[in-house]
PDB file of N, CA, C and O in Angstrom:
ATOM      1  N   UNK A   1      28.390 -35.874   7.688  1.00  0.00           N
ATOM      2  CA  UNK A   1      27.793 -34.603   7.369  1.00  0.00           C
ATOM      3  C   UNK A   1      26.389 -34.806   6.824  1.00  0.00           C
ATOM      4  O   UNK A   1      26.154 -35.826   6.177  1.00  0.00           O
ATOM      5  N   UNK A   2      25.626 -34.078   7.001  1.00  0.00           N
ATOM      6  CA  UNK A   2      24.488 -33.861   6.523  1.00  0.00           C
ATOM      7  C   UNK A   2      24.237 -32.814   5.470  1.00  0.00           C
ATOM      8  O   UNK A   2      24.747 -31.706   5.303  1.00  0.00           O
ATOM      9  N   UNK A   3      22.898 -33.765   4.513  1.00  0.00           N
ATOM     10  CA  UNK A   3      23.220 -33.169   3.058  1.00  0.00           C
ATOM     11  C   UNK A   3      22.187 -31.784   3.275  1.00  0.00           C
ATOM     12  O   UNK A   3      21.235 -31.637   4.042  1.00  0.00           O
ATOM     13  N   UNK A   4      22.799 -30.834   2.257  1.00  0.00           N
ATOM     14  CA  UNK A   4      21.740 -29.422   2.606  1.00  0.00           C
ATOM     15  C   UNK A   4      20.145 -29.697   2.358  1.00  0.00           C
ATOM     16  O   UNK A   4      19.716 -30.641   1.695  1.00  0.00           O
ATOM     17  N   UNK A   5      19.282 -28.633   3.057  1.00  0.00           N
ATOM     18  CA  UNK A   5      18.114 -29.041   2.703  1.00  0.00           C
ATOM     19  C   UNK A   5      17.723 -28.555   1.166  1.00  0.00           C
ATOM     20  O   UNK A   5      18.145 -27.566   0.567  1.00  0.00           O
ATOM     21  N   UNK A   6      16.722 -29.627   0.689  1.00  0.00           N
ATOM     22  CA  UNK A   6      16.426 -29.211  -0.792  1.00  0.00           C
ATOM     23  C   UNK A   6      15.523 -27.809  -0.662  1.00  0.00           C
ATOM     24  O   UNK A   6      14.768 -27.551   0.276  1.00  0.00           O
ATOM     25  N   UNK A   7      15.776 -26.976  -1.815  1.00  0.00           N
ATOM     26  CA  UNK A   7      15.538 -25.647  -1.960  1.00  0.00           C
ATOM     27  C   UNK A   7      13.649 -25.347  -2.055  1.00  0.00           C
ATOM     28  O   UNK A   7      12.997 -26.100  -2.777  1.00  0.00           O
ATOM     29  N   UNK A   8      13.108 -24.493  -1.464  1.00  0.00           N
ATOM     30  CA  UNK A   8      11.477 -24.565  -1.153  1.00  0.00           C
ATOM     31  C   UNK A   8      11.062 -24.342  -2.381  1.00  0.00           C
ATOM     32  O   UNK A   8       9.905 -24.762  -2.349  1.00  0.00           O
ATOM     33  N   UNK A   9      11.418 -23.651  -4.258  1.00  0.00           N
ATOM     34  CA  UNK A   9      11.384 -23.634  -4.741  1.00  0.00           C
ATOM     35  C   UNK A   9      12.086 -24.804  -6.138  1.00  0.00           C
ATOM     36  O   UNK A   9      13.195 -25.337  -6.088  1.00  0.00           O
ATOM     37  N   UNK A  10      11.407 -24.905  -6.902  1.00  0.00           N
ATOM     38  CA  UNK A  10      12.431 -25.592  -7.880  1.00  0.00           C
ATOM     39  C   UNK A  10      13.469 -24.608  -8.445  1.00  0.00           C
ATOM     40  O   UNK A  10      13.337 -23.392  -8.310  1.00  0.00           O
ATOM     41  N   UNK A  11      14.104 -24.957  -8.836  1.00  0.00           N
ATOM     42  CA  UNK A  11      15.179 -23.651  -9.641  1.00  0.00           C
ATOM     43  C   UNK A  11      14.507 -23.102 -10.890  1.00  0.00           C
ATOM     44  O   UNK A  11      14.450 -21.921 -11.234  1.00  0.00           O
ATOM     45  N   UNK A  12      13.991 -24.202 -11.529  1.00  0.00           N
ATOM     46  CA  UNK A  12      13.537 -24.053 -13.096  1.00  0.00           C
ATOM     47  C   UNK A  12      12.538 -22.638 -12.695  1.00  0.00           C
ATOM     48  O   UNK A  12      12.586 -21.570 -13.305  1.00  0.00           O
ATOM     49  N   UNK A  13      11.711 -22.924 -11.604  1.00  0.00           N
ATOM     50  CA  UNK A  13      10.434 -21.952 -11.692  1.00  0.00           C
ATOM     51  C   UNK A  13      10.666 -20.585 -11.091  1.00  0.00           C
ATOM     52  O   UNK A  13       9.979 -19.585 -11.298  1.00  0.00           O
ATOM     53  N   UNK A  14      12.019 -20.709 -10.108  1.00  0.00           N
ATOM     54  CA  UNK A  14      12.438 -19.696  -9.403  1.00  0.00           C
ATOM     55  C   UNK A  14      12.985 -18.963 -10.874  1.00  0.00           C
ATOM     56  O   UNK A  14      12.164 -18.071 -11.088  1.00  0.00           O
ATOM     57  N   UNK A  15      13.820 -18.958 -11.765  1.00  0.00           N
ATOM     58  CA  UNK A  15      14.800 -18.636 -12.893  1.00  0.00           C
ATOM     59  C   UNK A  15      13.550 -17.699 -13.106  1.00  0.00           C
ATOM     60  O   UNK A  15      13.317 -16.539 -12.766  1.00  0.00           O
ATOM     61  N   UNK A  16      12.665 -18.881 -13.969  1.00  0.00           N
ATOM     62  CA  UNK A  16      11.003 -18.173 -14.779  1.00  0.00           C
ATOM     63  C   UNK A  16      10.310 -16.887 -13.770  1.00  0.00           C
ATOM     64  O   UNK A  16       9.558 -16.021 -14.218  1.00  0.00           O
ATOM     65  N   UNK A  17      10.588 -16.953 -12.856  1.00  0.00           N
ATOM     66  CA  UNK A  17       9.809 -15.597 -12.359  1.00  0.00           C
ATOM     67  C   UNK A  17      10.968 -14.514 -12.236  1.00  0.00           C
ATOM     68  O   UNK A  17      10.666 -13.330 -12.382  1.00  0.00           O
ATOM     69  N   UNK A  18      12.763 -15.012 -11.875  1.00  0.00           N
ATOM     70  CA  UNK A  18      13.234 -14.225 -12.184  1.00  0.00           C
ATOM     71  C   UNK A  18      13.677 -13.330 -13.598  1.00  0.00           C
ATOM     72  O   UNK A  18      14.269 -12.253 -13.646  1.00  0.00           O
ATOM     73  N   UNK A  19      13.292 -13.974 -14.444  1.00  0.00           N
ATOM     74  CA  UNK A  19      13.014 -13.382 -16.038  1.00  0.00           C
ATOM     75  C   UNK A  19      11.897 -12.346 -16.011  1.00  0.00           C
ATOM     76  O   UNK A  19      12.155 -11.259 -16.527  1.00  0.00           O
ATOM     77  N   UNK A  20      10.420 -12.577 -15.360  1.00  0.00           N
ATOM     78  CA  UNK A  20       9.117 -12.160 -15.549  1.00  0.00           C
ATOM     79  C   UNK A  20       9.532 -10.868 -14.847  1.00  0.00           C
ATOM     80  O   UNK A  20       9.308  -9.773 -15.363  1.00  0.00           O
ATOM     81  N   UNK A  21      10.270 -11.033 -13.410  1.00  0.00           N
ATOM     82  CA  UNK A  21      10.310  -9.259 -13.108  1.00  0.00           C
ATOM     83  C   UNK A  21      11.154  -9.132 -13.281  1.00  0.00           C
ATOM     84  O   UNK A  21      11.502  -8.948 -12.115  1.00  0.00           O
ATOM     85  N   UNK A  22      12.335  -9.007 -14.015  1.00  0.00           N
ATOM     86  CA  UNK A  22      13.220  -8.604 -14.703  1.00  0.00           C
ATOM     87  C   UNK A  22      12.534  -7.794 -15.763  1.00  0.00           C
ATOM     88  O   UNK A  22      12.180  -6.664 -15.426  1.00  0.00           O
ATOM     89  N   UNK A  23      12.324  -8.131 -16.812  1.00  0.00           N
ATOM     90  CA  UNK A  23      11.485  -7.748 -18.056  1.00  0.00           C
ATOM     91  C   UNK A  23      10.509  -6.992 -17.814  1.00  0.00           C
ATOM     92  O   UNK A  23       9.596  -6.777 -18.612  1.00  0.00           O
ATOM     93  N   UNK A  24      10.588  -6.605 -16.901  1.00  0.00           N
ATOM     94  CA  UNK A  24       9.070  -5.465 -16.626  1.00  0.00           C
ATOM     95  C   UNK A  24       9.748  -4.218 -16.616  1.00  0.00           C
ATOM     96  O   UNK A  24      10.818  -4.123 -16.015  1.00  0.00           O
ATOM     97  N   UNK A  25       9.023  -2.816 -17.483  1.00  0.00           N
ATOM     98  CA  UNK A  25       9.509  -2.332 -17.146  1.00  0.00           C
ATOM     99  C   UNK A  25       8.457  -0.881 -15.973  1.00  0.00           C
ATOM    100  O   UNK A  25       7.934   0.200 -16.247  1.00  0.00           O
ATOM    101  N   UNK A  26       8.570  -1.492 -15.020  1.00  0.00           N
ATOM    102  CA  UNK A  26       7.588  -1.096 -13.604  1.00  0.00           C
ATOM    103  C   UNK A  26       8.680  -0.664 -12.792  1.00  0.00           C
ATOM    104  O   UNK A  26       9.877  -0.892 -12.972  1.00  0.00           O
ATOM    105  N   UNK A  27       8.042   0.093 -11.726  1.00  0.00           N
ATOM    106  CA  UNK A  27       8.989   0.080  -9.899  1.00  0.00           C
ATOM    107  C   UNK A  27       8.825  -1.536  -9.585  1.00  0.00           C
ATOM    108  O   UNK A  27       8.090  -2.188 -10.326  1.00  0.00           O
ATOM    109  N   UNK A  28       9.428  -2.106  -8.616  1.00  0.00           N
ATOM    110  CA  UNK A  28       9.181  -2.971  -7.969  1.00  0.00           C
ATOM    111  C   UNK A  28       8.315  -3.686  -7.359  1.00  0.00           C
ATOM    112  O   UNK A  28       8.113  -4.891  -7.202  1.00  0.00           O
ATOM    113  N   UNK A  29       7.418  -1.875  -6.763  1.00  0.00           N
ATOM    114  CA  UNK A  29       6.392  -2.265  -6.037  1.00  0.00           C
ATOM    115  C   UNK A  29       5.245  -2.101  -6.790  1.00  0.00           C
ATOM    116  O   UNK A  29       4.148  -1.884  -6.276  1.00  0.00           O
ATOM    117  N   UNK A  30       5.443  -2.196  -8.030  1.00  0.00           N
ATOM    118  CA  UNK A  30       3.741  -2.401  -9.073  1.00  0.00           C
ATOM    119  C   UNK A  30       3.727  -3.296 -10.133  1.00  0.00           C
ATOM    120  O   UNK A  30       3.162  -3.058 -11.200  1.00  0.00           O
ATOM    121  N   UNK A  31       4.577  -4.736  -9.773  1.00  0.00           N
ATOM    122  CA  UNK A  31       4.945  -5.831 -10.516  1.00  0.00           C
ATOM    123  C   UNK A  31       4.215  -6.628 -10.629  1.00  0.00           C
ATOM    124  O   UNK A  31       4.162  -7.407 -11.581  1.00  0.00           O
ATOM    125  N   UNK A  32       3.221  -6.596  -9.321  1.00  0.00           N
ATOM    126  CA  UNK A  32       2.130  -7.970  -8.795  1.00  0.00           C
ATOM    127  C   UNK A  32       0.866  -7.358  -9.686  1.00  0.00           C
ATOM    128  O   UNK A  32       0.888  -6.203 -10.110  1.00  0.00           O
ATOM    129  N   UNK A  33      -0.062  -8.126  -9.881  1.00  0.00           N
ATOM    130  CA  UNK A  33      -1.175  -7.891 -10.424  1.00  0.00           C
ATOM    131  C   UNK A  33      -2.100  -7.312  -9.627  1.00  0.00           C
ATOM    132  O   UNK A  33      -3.040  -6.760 -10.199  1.00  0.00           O
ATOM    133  N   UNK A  34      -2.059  -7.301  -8.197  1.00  0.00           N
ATOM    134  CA  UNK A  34      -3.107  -6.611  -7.680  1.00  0.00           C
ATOM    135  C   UNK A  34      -2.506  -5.713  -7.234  1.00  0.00           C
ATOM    136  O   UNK A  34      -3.341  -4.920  -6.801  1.00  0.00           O
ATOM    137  N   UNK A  35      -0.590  -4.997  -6.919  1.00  0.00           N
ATOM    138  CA  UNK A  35       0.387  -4.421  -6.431  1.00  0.00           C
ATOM    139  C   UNK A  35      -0.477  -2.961  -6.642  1.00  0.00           C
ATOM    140  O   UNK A  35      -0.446  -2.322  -5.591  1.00  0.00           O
ATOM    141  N   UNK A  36      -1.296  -2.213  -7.800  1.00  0.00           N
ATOM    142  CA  UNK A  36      -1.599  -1.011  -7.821  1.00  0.00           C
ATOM    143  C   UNK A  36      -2.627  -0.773  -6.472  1.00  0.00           C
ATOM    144  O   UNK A  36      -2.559   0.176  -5.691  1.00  0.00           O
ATOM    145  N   UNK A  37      -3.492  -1.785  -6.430  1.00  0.00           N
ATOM    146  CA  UNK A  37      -4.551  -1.404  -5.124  1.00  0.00           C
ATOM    147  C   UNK A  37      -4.088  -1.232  -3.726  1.00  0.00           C
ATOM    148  O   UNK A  37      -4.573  -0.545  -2.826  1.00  0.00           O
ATOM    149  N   UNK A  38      -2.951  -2.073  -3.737  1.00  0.00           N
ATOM    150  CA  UNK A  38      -2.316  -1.690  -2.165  1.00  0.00           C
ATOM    151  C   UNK A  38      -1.046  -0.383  -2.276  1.00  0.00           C
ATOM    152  O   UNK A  38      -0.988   0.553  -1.478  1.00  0.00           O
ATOM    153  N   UNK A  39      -0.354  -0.530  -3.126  1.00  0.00           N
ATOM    154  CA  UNK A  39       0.522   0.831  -3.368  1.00  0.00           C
ATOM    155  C   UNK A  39      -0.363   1.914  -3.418  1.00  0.00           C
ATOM    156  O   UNK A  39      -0.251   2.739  -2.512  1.00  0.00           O
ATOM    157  N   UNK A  40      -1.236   2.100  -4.293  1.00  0.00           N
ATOM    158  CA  UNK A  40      -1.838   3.300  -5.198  1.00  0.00           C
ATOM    159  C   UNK A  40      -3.044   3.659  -4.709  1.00  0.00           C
ATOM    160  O   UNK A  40      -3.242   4.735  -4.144  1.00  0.00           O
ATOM    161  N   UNK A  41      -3.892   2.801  -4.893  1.00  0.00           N
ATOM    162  CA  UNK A  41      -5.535   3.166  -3.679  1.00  0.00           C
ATOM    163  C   UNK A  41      -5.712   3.613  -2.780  1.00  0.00           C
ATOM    164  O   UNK A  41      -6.248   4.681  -2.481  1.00  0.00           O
ATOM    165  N   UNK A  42      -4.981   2.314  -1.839  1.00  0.00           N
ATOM    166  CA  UNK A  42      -5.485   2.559  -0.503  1.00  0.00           C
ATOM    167  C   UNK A  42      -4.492   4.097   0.405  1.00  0.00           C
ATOM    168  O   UNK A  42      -5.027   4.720   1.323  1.00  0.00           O
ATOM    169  N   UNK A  43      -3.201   4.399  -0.060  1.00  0.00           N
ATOM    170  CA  UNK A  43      -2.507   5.266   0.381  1.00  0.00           C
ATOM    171  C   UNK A  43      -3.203   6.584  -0.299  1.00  0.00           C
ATOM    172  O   UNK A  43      -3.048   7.612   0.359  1.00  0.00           O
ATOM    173  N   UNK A  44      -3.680   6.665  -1.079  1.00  0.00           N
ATOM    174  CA  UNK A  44      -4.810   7.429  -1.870  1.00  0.00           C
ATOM    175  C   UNK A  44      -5.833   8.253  -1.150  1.00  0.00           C
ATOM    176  O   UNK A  44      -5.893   9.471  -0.981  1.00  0.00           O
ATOM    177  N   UNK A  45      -6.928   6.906  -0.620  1.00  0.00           N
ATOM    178  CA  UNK A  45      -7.996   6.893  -0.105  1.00  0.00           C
ATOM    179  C   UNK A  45      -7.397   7.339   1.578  1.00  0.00           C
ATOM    180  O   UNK A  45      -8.008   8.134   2.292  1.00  0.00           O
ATOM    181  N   UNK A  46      -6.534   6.876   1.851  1.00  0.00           N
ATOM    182  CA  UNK A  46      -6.417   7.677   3.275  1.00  0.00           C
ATOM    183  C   UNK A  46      -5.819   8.718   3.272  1.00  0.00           C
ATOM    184  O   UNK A  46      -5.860   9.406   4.292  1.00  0.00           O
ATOM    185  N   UNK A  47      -5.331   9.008   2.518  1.00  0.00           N
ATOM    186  CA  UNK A  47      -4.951  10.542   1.762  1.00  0.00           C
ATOM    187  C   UNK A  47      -6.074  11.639   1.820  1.00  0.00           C
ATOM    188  O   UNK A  47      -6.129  12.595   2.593  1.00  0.00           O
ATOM    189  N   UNK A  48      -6.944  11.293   0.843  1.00  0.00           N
ATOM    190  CA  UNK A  48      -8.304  12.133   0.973  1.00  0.00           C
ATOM    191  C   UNK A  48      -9.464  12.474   2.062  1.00  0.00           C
ATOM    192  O   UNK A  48     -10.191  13.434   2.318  1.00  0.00           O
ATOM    193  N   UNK A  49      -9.234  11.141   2.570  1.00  0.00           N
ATOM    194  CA  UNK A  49     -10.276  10.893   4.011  1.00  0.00           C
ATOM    195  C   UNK A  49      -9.540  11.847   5.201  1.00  0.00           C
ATOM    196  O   UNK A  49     -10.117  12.302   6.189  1.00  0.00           O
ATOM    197  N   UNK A  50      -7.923  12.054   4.800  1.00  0.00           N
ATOM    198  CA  UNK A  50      -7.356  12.688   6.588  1.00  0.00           C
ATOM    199  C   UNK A  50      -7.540  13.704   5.661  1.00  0.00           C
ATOM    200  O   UNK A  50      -8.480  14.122   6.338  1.00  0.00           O
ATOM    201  N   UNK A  51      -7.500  14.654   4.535  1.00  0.00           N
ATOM    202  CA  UNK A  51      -8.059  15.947   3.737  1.00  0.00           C
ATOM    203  C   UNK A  51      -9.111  16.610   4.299  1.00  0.00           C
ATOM    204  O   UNK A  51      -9.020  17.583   5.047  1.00  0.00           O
ATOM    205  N   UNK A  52     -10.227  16.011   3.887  1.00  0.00           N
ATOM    206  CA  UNK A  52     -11.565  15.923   4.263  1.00  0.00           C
ATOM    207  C   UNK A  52     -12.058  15.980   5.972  1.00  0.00           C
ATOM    208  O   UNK A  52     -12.771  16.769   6.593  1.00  0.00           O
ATOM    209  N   UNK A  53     -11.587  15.207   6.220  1.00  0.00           N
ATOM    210  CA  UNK A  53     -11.492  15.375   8.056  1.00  0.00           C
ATOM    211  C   UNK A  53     -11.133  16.944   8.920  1.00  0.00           C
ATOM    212  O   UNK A  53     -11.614  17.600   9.844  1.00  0.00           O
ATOM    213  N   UNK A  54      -9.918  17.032   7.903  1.00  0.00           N
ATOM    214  CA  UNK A  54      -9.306  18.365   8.992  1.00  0.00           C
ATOM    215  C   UNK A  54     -10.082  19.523   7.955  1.00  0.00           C
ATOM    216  O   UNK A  54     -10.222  20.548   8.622  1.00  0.00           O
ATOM    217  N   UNK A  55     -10.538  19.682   6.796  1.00  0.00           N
ATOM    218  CA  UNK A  55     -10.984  20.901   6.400  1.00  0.00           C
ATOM    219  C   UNK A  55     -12.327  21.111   7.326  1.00  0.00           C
ATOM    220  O   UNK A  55     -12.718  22.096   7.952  1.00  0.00           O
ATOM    221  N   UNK A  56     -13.001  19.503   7.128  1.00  0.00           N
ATOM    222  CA  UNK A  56     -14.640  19.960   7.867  1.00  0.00           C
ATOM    223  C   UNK A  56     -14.309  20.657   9.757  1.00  0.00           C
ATOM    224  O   UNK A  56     -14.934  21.521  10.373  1.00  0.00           O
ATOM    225  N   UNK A  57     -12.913  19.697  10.249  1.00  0.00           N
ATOM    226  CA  UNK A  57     -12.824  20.283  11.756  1.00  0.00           C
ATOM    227  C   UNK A  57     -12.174  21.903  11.735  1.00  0.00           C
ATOM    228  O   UNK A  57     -12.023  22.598  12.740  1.00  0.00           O
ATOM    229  N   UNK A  58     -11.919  22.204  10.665  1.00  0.00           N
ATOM    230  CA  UNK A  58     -11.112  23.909  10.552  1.00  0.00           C
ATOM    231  C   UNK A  58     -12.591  24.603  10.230  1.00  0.00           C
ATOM    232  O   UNK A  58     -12.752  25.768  10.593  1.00  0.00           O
ATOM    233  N   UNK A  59     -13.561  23.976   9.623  1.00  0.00           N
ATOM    234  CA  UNK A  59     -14.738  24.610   9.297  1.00  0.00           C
ATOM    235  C   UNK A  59     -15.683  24.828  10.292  1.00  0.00           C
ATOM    236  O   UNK A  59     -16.576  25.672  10.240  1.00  0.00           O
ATOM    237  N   UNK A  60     -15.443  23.957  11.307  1.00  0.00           N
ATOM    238  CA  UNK A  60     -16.347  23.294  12.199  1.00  0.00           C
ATOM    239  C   UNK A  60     -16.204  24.548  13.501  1.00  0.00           C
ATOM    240  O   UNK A  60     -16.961  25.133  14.276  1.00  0.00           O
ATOM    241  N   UNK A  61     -14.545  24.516  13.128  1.00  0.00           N
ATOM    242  CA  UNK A  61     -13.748  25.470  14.200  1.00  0.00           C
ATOM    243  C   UNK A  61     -14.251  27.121  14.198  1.00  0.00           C
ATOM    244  O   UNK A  61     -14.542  27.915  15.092  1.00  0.00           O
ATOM    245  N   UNK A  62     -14.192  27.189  12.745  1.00  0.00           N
ATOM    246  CA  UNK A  62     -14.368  28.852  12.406  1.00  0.00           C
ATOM    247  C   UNK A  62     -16.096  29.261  12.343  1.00  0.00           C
ATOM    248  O   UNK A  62     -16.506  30.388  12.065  1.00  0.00           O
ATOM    249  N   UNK A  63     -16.855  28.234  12.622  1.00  0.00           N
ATOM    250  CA  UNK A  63     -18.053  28.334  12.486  1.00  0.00           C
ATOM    251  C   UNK A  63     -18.432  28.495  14.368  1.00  0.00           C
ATOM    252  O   UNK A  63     -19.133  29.373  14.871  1.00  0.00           O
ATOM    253  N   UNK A  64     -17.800  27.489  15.017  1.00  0.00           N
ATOM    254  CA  UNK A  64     -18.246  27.583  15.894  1.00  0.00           C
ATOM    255  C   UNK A  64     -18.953  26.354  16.067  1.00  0.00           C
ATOM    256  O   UNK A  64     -19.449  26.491  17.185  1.00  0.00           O
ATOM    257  N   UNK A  65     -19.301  25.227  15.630  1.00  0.00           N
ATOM    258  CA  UNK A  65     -20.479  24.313  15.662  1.00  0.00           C
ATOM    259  C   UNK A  65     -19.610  22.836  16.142  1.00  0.00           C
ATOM    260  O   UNK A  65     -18.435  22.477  16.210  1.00  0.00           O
ATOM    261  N   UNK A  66     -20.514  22.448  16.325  1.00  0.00           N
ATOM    262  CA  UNK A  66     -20.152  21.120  17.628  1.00  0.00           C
ATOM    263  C   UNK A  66     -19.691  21.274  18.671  1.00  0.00           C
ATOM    264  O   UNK A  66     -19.340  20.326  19.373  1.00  0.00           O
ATOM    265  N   UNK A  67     -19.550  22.912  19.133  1.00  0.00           N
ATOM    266  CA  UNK A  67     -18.966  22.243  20.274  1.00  0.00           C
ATOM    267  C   UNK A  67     -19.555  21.710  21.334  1.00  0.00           C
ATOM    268  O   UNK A  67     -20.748  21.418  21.247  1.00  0.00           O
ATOM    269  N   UNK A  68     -18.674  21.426  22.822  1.00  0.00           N
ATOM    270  CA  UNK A  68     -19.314  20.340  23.938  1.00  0.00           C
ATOM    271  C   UNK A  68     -19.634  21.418  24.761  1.00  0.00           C
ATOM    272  O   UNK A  68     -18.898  22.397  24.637  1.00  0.00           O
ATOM    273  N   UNK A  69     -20.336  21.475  25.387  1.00  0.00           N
ATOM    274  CA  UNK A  69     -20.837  22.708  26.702  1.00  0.00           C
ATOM    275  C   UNK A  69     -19.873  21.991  27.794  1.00  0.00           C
ATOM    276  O   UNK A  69     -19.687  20.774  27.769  1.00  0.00           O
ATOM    277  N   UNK A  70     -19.270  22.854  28.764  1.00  0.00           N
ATOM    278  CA  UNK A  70     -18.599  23.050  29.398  1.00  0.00           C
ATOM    279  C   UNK A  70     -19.357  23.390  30.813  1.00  0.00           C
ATOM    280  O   UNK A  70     -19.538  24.545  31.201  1.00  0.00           O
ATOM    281  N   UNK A  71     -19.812  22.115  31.592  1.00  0.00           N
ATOM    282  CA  UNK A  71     -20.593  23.203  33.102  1.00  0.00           C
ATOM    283  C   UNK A  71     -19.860  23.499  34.304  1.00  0.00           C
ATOM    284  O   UNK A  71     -20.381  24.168  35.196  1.00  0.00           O
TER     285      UNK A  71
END
């Protein structure tokens, strides 16, 4: 038989991070130190940008302006 492969982590250090997010008291997904900019920002920022987009094309619409000529 062949012996199992050794584990990609040590145990000691795997334990220590399972303590660190344990003890938090966060969601899951805002545990990491940079976790707020990809959860919280960026779903944010494309939030506001598709906002912004469709008010100026509803404005754009009721105004009448841009459109393409048609020959």
């Amino acid at each position: 038989m062949s012996e199992p492969e050794p584990p990609f982590r040590p145990r000691e250090k795997l334990i220590e991070k399972q303590k660190y997010f344990q003890s938090i008291n966060k969601p899951t997904y805002l545990k990491g130190p940079h976790d707020k900019i990809t959860s919280v920002t960026i779903p944010l920022a494309l939030a506001a940008t598709a906002m912004f987009m469709t008010a100026r094309g509803i404005y754009n619409m009721a105004h009448g302006i841009g459109k393409k000529d048609m020959l």
